[in-house]
C-alpha positions, -999 to +999 in steps of 0.1 A: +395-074-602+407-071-563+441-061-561+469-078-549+483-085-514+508-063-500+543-084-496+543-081-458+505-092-450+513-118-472+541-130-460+527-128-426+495-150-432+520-178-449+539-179-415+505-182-399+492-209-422+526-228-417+524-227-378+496-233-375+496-267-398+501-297-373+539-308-377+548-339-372+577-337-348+557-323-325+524-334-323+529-372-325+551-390-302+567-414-331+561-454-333+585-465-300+559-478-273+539-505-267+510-510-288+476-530-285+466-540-318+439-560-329+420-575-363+391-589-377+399-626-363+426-616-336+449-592-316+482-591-307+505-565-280+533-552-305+566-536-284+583-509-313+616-497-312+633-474-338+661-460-349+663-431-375+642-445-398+636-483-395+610-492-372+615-530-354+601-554-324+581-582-314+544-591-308+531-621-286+510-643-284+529-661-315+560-649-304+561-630-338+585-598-352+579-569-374+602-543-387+596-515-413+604-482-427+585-448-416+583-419-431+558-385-421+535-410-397+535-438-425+550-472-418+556-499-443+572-532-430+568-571-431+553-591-402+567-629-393+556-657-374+571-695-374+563-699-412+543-677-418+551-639-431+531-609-451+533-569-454+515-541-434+514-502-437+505-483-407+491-445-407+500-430-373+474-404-360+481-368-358+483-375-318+506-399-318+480-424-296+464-445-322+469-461-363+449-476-387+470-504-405+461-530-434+478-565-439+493-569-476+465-596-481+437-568-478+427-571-438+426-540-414+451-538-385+447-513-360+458-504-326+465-480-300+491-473-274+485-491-244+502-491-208+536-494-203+540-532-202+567-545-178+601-555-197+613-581-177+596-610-160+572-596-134+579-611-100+545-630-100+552-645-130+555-682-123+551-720-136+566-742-112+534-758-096+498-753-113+491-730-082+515-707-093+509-710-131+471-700-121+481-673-098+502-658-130+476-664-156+446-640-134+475-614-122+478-609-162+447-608-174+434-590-148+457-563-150+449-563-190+412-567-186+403-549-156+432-526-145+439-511-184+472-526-183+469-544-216+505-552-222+505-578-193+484-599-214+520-608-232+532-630-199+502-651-202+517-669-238+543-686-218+523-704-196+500-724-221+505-750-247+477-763-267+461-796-278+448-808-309+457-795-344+479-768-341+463-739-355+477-704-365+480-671-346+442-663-346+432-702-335+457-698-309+442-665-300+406-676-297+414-702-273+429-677-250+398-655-250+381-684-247+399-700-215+398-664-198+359-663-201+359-699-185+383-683-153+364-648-149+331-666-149+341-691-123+343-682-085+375-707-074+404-704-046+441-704-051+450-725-026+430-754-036+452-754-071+466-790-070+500-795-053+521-815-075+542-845-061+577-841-054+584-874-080+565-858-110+582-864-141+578-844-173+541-851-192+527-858-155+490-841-154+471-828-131+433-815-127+414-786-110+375-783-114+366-752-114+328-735-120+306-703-116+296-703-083+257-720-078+254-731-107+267-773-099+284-774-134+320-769-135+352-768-163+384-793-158+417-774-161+440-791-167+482-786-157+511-803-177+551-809-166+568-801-197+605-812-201+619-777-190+599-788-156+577-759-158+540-763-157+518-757-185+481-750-185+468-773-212+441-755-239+418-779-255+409-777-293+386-739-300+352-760-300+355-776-273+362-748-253+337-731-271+312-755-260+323-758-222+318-721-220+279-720-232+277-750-210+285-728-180+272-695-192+235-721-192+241-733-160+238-700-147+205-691-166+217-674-196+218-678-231+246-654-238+278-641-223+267-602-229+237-615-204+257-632-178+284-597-173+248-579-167+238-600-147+263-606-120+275-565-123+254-561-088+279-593-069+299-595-040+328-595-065+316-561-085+313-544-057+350-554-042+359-542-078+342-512-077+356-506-043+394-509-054+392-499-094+372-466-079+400-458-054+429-461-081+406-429-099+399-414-069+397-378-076+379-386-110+344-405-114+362-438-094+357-413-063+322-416-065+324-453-076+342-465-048+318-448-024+291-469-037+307-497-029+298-492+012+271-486+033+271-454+046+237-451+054+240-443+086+263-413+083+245-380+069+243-373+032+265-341+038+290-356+057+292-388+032+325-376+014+343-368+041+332-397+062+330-422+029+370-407+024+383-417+062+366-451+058+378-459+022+409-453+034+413-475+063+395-500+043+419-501+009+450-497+033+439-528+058+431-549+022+465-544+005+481-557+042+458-587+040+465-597+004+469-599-032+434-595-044+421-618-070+386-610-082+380-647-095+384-657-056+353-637-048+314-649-060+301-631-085+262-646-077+244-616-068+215-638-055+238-650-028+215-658-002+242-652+027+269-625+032+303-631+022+328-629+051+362-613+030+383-615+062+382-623+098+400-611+130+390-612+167+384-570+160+363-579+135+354-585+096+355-573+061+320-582+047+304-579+020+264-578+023+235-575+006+208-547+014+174-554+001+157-521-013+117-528-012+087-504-023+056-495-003+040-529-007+072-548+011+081-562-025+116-564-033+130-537-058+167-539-055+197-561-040+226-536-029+258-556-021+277-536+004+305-535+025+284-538+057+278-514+084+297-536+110+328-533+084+329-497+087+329-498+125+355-520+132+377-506+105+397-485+128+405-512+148+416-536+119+439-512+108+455-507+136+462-541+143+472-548+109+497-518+101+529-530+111+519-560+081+540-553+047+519-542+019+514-579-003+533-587-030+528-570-061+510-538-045+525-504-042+511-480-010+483-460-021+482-423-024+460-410+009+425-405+002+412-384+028+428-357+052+431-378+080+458-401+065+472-375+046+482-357+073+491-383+094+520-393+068+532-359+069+535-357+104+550-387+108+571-383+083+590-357+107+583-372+136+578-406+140+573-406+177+540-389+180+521-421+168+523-434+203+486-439+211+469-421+245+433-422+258+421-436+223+444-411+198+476-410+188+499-375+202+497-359+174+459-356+174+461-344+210+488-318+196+465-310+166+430-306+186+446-287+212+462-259+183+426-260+163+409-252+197+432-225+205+430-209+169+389-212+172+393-194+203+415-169+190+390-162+162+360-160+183+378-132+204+389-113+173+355-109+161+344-097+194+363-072+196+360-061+159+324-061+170+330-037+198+347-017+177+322-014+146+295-006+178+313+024+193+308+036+163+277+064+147+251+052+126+226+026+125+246+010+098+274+008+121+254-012+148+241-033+122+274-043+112+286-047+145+258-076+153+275-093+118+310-096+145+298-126+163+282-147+133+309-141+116+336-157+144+311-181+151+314-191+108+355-189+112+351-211+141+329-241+127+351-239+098+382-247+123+366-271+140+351-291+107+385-292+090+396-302+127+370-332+127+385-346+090+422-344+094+424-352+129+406-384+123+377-378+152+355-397+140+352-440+135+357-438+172+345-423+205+342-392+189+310-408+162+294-375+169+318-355+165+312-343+128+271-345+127+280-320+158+305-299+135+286-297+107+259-282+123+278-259+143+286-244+103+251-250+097+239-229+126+271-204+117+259-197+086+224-191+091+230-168+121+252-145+096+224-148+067+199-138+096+223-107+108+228-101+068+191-101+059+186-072+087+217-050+074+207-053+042+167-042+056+178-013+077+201+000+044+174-001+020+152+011+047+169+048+052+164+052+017+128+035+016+118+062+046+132+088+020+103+089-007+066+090-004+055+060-010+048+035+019+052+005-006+093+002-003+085-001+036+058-025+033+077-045+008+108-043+026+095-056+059+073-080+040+106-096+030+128-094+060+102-113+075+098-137+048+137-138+045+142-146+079+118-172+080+132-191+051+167-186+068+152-202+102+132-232+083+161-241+064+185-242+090+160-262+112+158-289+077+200-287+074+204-297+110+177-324+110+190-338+078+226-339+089+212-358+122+195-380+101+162-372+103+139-376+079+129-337+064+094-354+057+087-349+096+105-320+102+087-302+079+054-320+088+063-308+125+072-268+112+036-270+092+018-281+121+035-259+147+027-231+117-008-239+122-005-232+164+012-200+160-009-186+137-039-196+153-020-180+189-014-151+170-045-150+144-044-112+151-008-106+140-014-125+109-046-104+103-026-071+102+003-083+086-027-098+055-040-060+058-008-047+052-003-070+022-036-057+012-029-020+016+004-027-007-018-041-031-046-018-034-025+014-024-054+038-014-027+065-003+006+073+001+029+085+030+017+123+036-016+120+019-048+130+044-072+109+043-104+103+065-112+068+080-131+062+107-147+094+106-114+110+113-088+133+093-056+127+095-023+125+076-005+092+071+032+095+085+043+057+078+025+022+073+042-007+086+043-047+087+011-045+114-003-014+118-002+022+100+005+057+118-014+086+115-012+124+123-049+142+130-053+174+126-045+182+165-011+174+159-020+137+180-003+103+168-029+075+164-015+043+151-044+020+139-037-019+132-034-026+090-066-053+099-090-025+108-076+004+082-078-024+055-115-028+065-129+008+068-139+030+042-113+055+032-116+088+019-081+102+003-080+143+001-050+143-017-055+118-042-071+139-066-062+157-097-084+188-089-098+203-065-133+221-059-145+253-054-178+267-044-187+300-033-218+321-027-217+357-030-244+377-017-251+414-028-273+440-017-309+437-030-305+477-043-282+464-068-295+471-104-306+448-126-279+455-153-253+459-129-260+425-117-261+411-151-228+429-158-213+414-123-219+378-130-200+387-163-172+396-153-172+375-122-171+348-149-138+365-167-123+373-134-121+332-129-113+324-165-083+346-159-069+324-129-039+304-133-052+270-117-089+277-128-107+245-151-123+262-172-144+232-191-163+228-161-177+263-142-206+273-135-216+307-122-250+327-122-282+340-097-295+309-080-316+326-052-329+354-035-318+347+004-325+361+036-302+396+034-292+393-003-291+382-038-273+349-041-250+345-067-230+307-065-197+303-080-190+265-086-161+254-103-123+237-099-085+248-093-060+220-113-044+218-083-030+189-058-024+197-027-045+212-001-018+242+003-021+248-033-061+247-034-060+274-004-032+304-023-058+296-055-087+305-038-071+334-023-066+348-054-100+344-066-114+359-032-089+390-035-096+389-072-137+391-071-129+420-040-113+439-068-140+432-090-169+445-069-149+476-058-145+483-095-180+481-104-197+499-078-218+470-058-218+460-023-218+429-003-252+426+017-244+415+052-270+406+079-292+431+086-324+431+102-354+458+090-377+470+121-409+484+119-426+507+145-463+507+141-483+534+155-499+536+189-533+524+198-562+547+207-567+559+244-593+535+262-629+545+260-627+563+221-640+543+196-633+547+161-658+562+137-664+539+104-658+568+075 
């Protein structure tokens, strides 16, 4: 049995459990707001008010009311339309944002808060000539279907009345949808609405064909004076709308209207779509949307949101001057075979054209609609002859999308005066390029002087960070003078060049630091590297300086081409083949710098290690990117290239884990047997009993009778490393076997040379007499 909770823990993980429940109070923002709702067979835009507890408001189409009790999120009520009436109960999500709802009679109702729908009449709203009554009907659904603005969709009831039986809410409903389909698929101007006469009386109608553009079928509206003298936009019975809308979806090619919205997504009219819907989200995923929307081919792929910015910009601002925008106005046929021509000026035009992507074999792959190349040009001058034009109607002034413009407003905001215009820019870019150029020259001689400073100083580091001064100033500087080139507004203009020729002033900036940077960092890790005995820190180190400094060079050779829109196919094509032509120049160079790569990987010695090569000793002092120094034993310096060391055979002295020793000792021939048995005895002990001495692998013993004395060899090894080591070993031995012979009484024989006299010969004329 676990025992029970102390009072206080308890008490304190109730007070957790209670905060941290969701409350309703605060995590749902109650039923007031506008609603989109929608069911099996139909929707509706429901405006909620409350007070306390009751819950009330309207809904359109169908002009209907609905009012209710609520209590925690739950609302329980009675809809009403004309005749017609039933129950509902709403659940309202923990977020406040959405329900789920059910009729009495067993259907679901749902919805979701939509935006703010405008109260009173909007200013476009209008139905006194069928010009009018269409302009109202796309400003509403647009704004509901394509600008998220659902509640507009309630101004678009007014303006219709409908034919044939008269059906309920979700007939009604379905005709609506129906008729939009018809007007979004078509392609149709404004102005060519019919004018009515000035006589009409009420029940006068009048007809406008409209039709998706190529396809030679078209759809009759059709506009009636009713008796308030407003004009109404007559609906047909559901079928035979139903029917006129797969008659037009077929003339285009299609079976289905999922088909046709896929189909036309890559139009004139998509991409004037894309172009304003993506500026409205600009700093989301619209950015990148509405950037799509022109060509900007020509300008460099890292200058293409800065660039893509300034021209959006002038084009979104010279648009809302032109006009209202109304996407049904535009062609949606992406197999246009000719440009559409949005606007015209003597400075220029707005249009919209297609660019044909084809593969290797000249076959077509993709169409691209586009605002064209010539748009983007003459944009600047568009705008400026267009800015003193009032925003249109129904348009609010946009937020500014790039640098430029928003530091235009600001300075113009203070002082208005400076837009006066001189030698191509306004003052207050003259004011502005002059202060950026004064403030790059002020940081250029700042780090020159912190250079000088950091030189005067001791210390290789010191030197090295000195040389880091002027890349560094050189970096502030291109920095200056690229923010200079996007909110001065230098380019569009005269000044085209200007930020291809800033970007790879940063370009060259940086890679000049990341050279200086590559050697600081070699020359620290290279005091160290000079520190320790092995010569493979060096080798590696200068391997990768090289290496390092290569990349840094190729790389800022590929940034600069690609920002002046080269293709990086050639300039790397080019950097292979001029590769080829320095290596082959300096075949010798890359010869020693592949032998020092192959010293690093074999490692035959190490720095200090004597080896012989060449048939010469010497001692290795340091082994660099091309060639290796060495130190003979006459003190002289030979430096040999790493291409001819790699290649000859070397012997390493002090690569070995013993070392040998070999002596022959000679004693006099009068030495007695047994003492020389006893000698080579001991002899053996006396090296047994040395420190260093291996004694596995000795050998010592009589091996020959020489010249002056009997030979005794001593052949063995001292565990030892170094030559200075081998030499105090065999020192002792040699002091050690001196002892030795002292001790027992024999001598070393020494040359000596025996002569002997033999007698005289007789006196001439004596002969000898045989015995």
């Amino acid at each position: 049995m676990s025992p029970p909770l102390r009072p206080i823990p308890l008490f304190l993980l109730i007070l957790g459990l209670i905060v941290a429940l969701p409350r309703s109070g605060v995590a749902q923002d109650g039923w007031p707001g506008d609603w989109q709702t929608y069911w099996s067979v139909g929707e509706a835009f429901v405006l909620l008010e409350q007070r306390g507890e009751t819950v009330y408001g309207t809904y359109q189409p169908g002009d209907g009311r609905v009012t209710g009790i609520t209590q925690d999120g739950v609302l329980r009520g009675t809809w009403q339309e004309a005749d017609e009436s039933g129950s509902f109960i709403f659940v309202l999500a923990q977020d406040g944002q959405s329900f789920a709802g059910r009729f009495g009679s067993g259907d679901w109702w749902n919805g979701h808060r939509a935006g703010i729908a405008q109260q009173q009449r909007p200013d476009w709203w209008s139905g006194a000539t069928p010009q009018a009554k269409l302009r109202s009907i796309l400003a509403a659904g647009n704004d509901a279907q394509y600008h998220g603005r659902e509640g507009q969709v309630r101004w678009i009831e007014p303006l219709l009345s409908y034919d044939g039986p008269e059906g309920d809410s979700s007939d009604r409903d379905r005709r609506r949808r129906t008729l939009w389909h018809i007007l979004d698929i078509s392609t149709f101007r404004l102005w060519d609405a019919p004018v009515p006469p000035p006589e009409a009386e009420p029940g006068t109608e009048l007809t406008y064909d409209i039709g998706p553009a190529g396809a030679g079928a078209t759809y009759q509206l059709v506009f009636r004076l009713d008796d308030t003298n407003l004009w109404q936009l007559v609906l047909p019975p559901g079928p035979n709308l139903q029917a006129d809308l797969a008659r037009l979806i077929a003339a285009r090619g299609y079976k289905t209207l999922d088909e046709l919205e896929k189909a036309r997504a890559g139009s004139p009219r998509m991409v004037m779509m894309d172009f304003i819907l993506g500026t409205a989200d600009w700093d989301g995923a619209g950015g990148a949307r509405a950037l799509r929307a022109l060509d900007l081919d020509h300008v460099p792929r890292q200058l293409r949101r800065a660039e893509g910015a300034l021209m959006a910009d002038y084009l979104k601002r010279t648009i809302d001057r032109i006009g209202y925008v109304y996407w049904q106005e535009i062609p949606d046929d992406p197999a246009r075979p000719l440009p559409y021509t949005f606007y015209r000026h003597p400075l220029g035009k707005i249009i919209i054209a297609p660019t044909d992507i084809k593969d290797e074999d000249g076959r077509l792959v993709e169409r691209l609609w586009r605002f064209s190349r010539d748009t983007m040009e003459a944009l600047p001058a568009l705008y400026e002859a267009l800015e003193r034009m009032p925003i249109a109607p129904g348009l609010t002034a946009p937020p500014p999308l790039s640098q430029y413009f928003a530091t235009r407003r600001a300075v113009l905001a203070r002082a208005d005066g400076l837009q006066r215009r001189v030698l191509g820019l306004e003052l207050w870019q003259w004011i502005g390029l002059a202060a950026y150029l004064l403030a790059m020259s002020g940081v250029l001689a700042l780090a020159r002087r912190a250079a000088r400073a950091l030189g005067s100083g001791r210390g290789p580091m010191a030197a090295h960070l000195a040389q880091m001064g002027a890349p560094a100033g050189l970096l502030m500087a291109a920095l200056l003078f690229l923010d200079a080139s996007e909110r001065l507004g230098l380019t569009l203009r005269a000044f085209g060049p200007v930020s291809a020729l800033s970007a790879i002033l940063l370009i060259f900036a940086v890679a000049a630091l990341a050279y200086r940077a590559v050697s600081l960092v070699h020359g620290a890790l290279m005091v160290r590297a000079v520190q320790t005995s092995a010569y493979t820190d060096e080798i590696v180190l200068s391997l990768a300086q090289g290496l390092l400094k290569l990349l840094v060079v190729i790389g800022a050779v590929i940034a600069c081409a690609d920002v002046a829109g080269l293709p990086y196919e050639g300039v790397l094509t080019g950097l292979g083949i001029g590769g080829v032509a320095v290596a082959f120049a300096a075949r010798e160079t890359v010869a020693n710098i592949i032998g020092g790569a192959i010293l690093l990987s074999d490692r035959p010695f190490r720095k200090g290690d004597m080896i012989e090569a060449a048939g010469t000793l010497a001692v290795i002092e340091t082994v660099g990117l091309r060639s290796t120094r060495l130190r003979t034993m006459d003190n002289t310096l030979m430096i040999m290239p790493n291409a001819q060391l790699s290649d000859q055979v070397i012997t390493n002295w002090d690569n070995r884990q013993r070392r040998k020793v070999q002596m022959l000792i000679g004693l006099t021939f009068d030495t007695p047997r047994d003492r020389l048995e006893r000698f080579v005895a001991r002899l053996m002990e006396v090296y047994c009993h040395q420190p260093d001495a291996d004694t596995e692998d000795v050998t010592i013993g009589v091996v020959s009778l020489g010249p002056q004395s009997v030979d005794i060899e001593l052949w063995g090894h001292f565990k030892v490393v170094t030559y200075e080591a081998q030499v105090a070993a065999q020192q002792a031995l040699i002091l050690d076997i001196l002892s030795l012979a002292k001790e027992m009484h024999v001598s070393f024989a020494f040359p000596t040379r025996t002569v002997h006299l033999a007698a005289a010969p007789p006196a001439t004329g004596q002969e000898d007499v045989p015995a």
